[in-house]
Each structure stands twice: as C-alpha cells, then as structure tokens.
N, CA, C and O of each residue as an XYZ file, in Angstrom:
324
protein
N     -27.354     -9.039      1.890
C     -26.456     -9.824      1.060
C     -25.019     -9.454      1.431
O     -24.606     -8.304      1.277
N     -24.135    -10.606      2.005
C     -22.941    -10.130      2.303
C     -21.819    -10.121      0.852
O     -21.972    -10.642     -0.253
N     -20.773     -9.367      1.367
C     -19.836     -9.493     -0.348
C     -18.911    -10.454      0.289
O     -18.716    -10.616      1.493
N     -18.027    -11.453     -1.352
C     -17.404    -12.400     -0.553
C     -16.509    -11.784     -0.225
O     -16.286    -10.664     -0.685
N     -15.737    -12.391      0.693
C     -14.514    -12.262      2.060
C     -13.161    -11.663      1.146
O     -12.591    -10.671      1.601
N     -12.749    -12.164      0.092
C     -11.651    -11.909     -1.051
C     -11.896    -10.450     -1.606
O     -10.980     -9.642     -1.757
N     -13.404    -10.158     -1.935
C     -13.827     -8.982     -2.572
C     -13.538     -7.828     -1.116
O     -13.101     -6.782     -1.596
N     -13.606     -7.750     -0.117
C     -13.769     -7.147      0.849
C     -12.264     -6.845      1.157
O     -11.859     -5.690      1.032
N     -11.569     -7.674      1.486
C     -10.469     -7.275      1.483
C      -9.462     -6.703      0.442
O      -8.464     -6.173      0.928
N      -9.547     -6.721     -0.642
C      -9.194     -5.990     -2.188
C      -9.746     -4.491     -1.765
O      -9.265     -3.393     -1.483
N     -10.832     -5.005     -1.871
C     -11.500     -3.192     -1.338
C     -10.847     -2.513      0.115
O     -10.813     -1.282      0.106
N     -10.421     -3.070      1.133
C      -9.992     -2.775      1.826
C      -8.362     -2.285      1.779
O      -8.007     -1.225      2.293
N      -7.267     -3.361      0.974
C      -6.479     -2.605      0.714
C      -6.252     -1.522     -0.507
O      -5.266     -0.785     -0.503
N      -6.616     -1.507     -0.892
C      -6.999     -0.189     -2.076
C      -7.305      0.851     -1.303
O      -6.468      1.713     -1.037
N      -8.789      0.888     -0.769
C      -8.624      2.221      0.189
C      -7.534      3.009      0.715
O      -7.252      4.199      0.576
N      -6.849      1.833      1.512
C      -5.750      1.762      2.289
C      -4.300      2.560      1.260
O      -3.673      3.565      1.595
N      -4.106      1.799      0.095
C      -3.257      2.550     -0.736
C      -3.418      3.674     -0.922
O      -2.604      4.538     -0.597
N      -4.881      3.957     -1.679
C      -4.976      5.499     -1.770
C      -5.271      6.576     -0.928
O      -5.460      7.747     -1.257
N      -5.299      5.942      0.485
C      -4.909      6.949      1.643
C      -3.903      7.455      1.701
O      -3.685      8.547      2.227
N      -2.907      6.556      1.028
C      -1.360      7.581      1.128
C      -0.776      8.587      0.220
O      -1.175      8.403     -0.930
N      -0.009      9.536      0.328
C       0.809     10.482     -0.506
C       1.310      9.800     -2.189
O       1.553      8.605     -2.357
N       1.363     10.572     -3.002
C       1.407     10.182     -4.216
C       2.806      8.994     -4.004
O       2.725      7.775     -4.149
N       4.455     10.056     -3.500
C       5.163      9.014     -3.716
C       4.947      7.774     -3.013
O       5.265      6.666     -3.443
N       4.453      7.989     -2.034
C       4.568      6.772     -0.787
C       3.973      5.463     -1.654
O       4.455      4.330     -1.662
N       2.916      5.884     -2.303
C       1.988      5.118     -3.565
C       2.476      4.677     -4.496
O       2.294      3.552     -4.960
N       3.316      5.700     -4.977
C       4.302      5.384     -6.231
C       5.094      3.768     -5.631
O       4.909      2.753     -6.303
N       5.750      3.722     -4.641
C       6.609      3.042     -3.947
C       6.292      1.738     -3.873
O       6.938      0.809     -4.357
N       4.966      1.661     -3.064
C       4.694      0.770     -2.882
C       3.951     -0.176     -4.120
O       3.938     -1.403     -4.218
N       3.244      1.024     -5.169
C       2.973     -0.339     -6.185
C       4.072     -0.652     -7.212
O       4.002     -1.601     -7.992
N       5.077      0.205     -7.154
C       6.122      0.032     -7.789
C       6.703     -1.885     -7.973
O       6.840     -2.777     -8.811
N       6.876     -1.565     -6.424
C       8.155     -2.783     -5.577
C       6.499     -3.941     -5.347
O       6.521     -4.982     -6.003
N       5.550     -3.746     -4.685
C       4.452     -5.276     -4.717
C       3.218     -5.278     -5.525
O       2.252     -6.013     -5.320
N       3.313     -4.516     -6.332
C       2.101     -4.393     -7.012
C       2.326     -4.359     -9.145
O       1.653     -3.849    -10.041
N       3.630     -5.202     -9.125
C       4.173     -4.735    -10.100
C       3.987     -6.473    -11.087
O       3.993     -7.517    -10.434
N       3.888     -6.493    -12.129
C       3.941     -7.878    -13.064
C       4.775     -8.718    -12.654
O       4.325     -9.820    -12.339
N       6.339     -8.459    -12.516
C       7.032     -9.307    -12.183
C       7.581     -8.667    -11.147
O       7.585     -7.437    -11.091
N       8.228     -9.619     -9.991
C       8.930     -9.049     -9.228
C      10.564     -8.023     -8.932
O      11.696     -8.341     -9.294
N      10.311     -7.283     -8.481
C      11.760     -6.047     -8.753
C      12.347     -5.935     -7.914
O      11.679     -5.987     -6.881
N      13.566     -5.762     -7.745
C      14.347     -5.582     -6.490
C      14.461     -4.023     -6.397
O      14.297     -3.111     -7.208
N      14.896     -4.111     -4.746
C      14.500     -2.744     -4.375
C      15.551     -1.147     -5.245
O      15.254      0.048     -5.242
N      16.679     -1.812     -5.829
C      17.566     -1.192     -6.552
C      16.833     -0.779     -7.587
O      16.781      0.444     -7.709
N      16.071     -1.613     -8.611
C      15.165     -1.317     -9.960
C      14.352     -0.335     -9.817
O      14.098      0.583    -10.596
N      13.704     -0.698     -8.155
C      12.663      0.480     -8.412
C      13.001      1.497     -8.030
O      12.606      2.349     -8.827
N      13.918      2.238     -6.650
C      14.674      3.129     -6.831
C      15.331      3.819     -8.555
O      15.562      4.876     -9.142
N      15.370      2.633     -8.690
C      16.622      3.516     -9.994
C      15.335      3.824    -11.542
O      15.317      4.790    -12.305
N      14.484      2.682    -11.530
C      13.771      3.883    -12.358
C      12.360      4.872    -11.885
O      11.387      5.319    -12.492
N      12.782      4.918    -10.672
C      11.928      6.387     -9.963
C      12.701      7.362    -10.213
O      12.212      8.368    -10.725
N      14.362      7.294     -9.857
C      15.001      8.362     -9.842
C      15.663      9.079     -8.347
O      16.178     10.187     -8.197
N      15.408      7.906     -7.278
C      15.402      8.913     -6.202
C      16.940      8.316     -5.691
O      17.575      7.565     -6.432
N      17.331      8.628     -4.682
C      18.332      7.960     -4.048
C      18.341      6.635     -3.288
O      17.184      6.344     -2.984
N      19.207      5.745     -2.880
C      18.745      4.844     -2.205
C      18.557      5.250     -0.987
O      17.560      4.576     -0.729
N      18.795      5.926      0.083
C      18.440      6.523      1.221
C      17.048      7.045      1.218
O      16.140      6.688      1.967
N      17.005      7.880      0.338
C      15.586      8.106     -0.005
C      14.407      7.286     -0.430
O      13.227      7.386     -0.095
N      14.961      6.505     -1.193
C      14.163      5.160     -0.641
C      13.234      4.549     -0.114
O      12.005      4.480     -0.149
N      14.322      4.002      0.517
C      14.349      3.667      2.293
C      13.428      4.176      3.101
O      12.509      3.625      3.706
N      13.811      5.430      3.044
C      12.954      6.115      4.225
C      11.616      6.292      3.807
O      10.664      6.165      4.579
N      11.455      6.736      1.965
C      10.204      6.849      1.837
C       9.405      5.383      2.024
O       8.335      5.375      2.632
N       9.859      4.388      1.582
C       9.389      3.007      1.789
C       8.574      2.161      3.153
O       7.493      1.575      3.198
N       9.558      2.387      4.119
C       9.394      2.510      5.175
C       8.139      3.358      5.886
O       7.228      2.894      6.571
N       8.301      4.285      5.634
C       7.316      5.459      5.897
C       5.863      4.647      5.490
O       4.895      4.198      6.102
N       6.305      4.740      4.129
C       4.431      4.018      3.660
C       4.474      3.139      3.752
O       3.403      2.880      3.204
N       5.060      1.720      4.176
C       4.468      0.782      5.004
C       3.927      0.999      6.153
O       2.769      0.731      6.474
N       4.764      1.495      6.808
C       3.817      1.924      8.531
C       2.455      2.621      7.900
O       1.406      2.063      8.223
N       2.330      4.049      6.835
C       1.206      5.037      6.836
C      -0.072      3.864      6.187
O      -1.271      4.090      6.351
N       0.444      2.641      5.458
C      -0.294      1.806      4.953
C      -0.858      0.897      5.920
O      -2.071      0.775      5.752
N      -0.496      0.365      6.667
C      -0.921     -0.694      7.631
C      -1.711      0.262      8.329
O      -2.917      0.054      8.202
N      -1.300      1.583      9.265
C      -1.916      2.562      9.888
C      -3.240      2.376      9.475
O      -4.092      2.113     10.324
N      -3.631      2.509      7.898
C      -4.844      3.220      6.890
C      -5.270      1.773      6.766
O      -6.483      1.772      6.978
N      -4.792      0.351      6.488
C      -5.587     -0.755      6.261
C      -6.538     -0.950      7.695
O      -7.761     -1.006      7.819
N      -5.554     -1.019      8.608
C      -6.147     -1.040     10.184
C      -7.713     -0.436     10.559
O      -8.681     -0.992     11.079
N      -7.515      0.911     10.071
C      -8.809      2.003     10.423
C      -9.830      1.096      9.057
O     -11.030      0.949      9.291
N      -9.281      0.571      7.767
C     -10.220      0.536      7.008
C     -10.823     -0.986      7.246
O     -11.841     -1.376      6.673
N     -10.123     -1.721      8.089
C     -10.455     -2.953      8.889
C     -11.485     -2.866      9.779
O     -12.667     -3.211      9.803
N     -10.926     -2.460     10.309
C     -12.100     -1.690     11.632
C     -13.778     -1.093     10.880
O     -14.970     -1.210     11.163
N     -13.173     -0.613     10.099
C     -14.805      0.111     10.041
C     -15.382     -0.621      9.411
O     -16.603     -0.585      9.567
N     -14.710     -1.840      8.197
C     -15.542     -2.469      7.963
C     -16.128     -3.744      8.974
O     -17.074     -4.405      8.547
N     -15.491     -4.095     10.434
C     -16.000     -4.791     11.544
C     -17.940     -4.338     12.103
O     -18.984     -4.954     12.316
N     -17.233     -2.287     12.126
C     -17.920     -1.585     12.742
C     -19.423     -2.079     11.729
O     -20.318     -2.716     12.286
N     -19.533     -1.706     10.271
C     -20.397     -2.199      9.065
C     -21.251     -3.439      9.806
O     -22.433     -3.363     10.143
N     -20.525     -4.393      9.950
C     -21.628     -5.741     10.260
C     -21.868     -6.217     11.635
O     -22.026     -7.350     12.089
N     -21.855     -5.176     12.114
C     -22.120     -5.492     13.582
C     -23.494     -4.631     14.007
O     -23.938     -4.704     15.153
C-alpha cells in the first residue's frame, strides 16, 4: 500500500526540520511556518537576536535544511525501488 504523494512529502520535510539545531529551527518556523506571514525584522526582533545574526543564522538553515530534505528525498526514492 503506497502513502499519498502530499503525506510523503510533509513527512519528508519535517524530518528535514528536525534535523537541524534548535535555533536554526527556531528560525525557520518562525519566518514560514508561522499563521500569518512576518517579515524578517518581526522575527528577528521577537527572538531577540541581532539582525546580522539573523542573517547568518537563516541562511545557514536553509542550506542545513535543503542539505537534510535532499538525503530524506533520496532515501525515500531508495524505499520504493
């Protein structure tokens, strides 16, 4: 029985999120994972961090996220083959 295509990928980025470091996590569901949409100033400012800091952390866990969706892509290829 296969799972549908929507369910698979949910599961896939989730993995993917919680592969990363708490803030990197913090970050990212902050700014796309949030009710309404926030600009990148809001969520900086009620994290507390700097805007440089940010940045860099932001940055960071997009790349460490795509990195971790990629491998969790893959293995689920590796699964039905």
């Amino acid at each position: 029985m296969s799972e549908e295509p929507a369910y698979i990928e949910i599961k896939q980025i989730t993995d993917a999120i919680n592969k990363l470091n708490s803030d990197q996590r913090e970050v990212l569901l902050a700014k796309y994972v949030s009710r309404r949409k926030r600009t990148n100033i809001e969520v900086y400012m009620s994290i507390g961090w700097s805007e440089s800091h940010y940045y860099r952390l932001k940055k960071a866990a997009l790349e460490e996220f795509l990195m971790a969706y990629e491998v969790e892509c893959s293995q689920e290829k590796l699964v039905f083959m």
